[in-house]
DRENSE-483939 format. One record per residue: residue in three letters; x negated, y negated, z of N, C-alpha, C in turn. Coordinates in Angstrom, 2 decimals, always signed. Atoms other than C-alpha are relative to their C-alpha. Layout:
<martis>
ALA/X/Y/Z/X/Y/Z/X/Y/Z
...
</martis>
This chain:
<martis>
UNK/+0.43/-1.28/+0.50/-87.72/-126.64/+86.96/-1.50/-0.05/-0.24
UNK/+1.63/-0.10/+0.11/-91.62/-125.53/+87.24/+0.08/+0.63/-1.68
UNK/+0.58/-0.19/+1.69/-93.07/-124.99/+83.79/-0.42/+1.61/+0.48
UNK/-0.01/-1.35/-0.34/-94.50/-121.86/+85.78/+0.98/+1.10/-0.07
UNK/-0.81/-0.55/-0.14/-91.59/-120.47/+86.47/+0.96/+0.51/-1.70
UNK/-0.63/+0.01/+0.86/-90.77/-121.06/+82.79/-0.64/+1.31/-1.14
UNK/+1.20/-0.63/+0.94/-94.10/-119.15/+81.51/+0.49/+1.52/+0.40
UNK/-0.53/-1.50/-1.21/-92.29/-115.78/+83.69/+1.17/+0.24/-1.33
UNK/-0.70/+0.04/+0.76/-89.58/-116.15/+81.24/-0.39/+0.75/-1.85
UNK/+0.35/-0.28/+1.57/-89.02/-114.64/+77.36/+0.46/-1.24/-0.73
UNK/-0.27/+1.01/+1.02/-88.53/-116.28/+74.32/+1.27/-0.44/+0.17
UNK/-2.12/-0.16/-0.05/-84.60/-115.60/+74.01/+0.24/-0.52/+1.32
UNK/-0.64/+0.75/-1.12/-84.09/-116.87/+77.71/-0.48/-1.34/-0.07
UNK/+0.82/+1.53/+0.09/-86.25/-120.15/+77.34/+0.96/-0.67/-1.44
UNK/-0.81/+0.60/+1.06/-84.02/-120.54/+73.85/+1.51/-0.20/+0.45
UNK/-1.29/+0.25/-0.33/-80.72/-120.01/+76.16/+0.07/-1.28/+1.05
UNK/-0.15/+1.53/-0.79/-81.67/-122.48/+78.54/-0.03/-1.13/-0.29
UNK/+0.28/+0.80/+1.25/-82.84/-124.57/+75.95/+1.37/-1.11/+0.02
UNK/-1.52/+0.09/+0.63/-78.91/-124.54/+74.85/+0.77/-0.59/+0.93
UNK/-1.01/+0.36/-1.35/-77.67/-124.79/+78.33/-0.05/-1.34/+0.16
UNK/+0.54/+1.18/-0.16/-79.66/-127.84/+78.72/+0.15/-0.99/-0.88
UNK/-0.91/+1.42/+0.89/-78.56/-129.67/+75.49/+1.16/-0.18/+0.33
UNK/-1.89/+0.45/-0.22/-74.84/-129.14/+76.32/-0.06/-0.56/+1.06
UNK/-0.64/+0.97/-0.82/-75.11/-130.66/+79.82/-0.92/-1.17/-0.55
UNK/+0.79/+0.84/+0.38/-77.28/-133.23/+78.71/+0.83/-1.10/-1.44
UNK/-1.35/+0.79/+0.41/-74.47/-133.97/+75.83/+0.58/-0.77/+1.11
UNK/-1.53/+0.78/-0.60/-71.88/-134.17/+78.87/-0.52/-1.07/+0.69
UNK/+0.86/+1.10/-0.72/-74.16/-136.44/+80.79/+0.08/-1.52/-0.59
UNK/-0.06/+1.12/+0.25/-74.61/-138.73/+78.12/+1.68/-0.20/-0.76
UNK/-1.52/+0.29/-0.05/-70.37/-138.67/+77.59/+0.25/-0.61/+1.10
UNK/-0.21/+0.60/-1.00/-70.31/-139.18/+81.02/-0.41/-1.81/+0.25
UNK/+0.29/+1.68/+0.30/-72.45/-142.54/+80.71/+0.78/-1.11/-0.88
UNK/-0.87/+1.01/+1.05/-70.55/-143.65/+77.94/+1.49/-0.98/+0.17
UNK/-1.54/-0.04/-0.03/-67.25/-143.70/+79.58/-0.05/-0.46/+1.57
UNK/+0.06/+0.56/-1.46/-68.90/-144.77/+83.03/+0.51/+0.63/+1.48
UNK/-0.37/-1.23/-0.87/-68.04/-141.66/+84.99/-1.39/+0.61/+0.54
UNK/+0.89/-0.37/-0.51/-71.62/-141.01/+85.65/-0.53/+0.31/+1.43
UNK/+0.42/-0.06/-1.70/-72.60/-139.73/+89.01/-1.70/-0.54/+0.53
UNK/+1.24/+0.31/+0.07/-76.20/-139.71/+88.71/-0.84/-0.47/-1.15
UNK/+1.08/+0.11/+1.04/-78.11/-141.46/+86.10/-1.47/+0.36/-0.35
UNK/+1.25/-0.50/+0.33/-81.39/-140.20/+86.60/+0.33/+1.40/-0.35
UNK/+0.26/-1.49/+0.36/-80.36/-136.63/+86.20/-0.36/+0.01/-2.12
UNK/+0.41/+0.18/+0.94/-80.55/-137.75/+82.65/-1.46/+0.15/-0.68
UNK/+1.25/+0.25/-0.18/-84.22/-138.49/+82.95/-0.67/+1.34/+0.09
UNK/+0.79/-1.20/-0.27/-84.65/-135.26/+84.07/+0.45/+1.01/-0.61
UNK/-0.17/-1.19/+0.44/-83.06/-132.82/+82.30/-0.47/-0.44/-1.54
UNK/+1.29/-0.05/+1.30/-85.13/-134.33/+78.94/-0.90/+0.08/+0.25
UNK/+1.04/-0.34/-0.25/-87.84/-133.72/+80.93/+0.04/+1.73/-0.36
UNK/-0.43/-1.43/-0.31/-86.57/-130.21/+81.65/-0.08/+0.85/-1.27
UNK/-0.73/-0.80/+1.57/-85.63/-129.42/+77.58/-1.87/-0.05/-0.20
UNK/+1.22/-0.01/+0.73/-89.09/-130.75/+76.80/-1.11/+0.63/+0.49
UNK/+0.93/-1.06/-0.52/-91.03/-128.02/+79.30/+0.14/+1.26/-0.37
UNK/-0.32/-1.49/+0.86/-88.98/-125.53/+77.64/-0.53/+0.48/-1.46
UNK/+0.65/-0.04/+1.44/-89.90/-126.29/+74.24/-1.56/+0.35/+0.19
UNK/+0.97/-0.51/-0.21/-93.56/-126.67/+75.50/-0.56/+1.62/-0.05
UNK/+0.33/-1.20/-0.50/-93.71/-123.38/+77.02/+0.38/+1.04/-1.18
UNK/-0.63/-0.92/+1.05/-91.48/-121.55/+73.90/-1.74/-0.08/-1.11
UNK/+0.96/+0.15/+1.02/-94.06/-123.17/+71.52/-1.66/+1.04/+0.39
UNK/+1.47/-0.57/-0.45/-97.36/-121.84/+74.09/+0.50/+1.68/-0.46
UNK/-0.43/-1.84/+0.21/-95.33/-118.07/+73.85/-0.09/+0.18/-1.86
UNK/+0.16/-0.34/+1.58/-95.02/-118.50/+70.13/-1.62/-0.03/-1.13
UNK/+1.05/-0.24/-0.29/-98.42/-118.90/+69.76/-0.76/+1.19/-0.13
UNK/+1.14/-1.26/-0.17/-100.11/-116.02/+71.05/+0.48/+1.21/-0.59
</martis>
């Protein structure tokens, strides 16, 4: 996910994706736990992903 693409976005959608993105990011790390994991890097990347959202919420809250 581009950070651009994120700045196009409102508050309230950047806070639902936010949400979306902790719950798979829970099942992800269930999935690791239990060794059902498909991809381990997606891990990697969807805390990247939470933490461009926050960025970008924080730059909108801001101005």
């Amino acid at each position: 996910m581009k950070a651009a693409e994120l700045r196009e976005s409102t508050i309230e959608e950047l806070a639902r994706k936010e949400q979306d993105m902790r719950r798979e990011l829970f099942n992800l790390r269930f999935q690791k736990a239990t060794g059902e994991i498909e991809n381990p890097m997606r891990l990697r990347a969807i805390k990247k992903d939470i933490a461009r959202v926050l960025t970008v919420a924080g730059e909108k809250k801001k101005k």
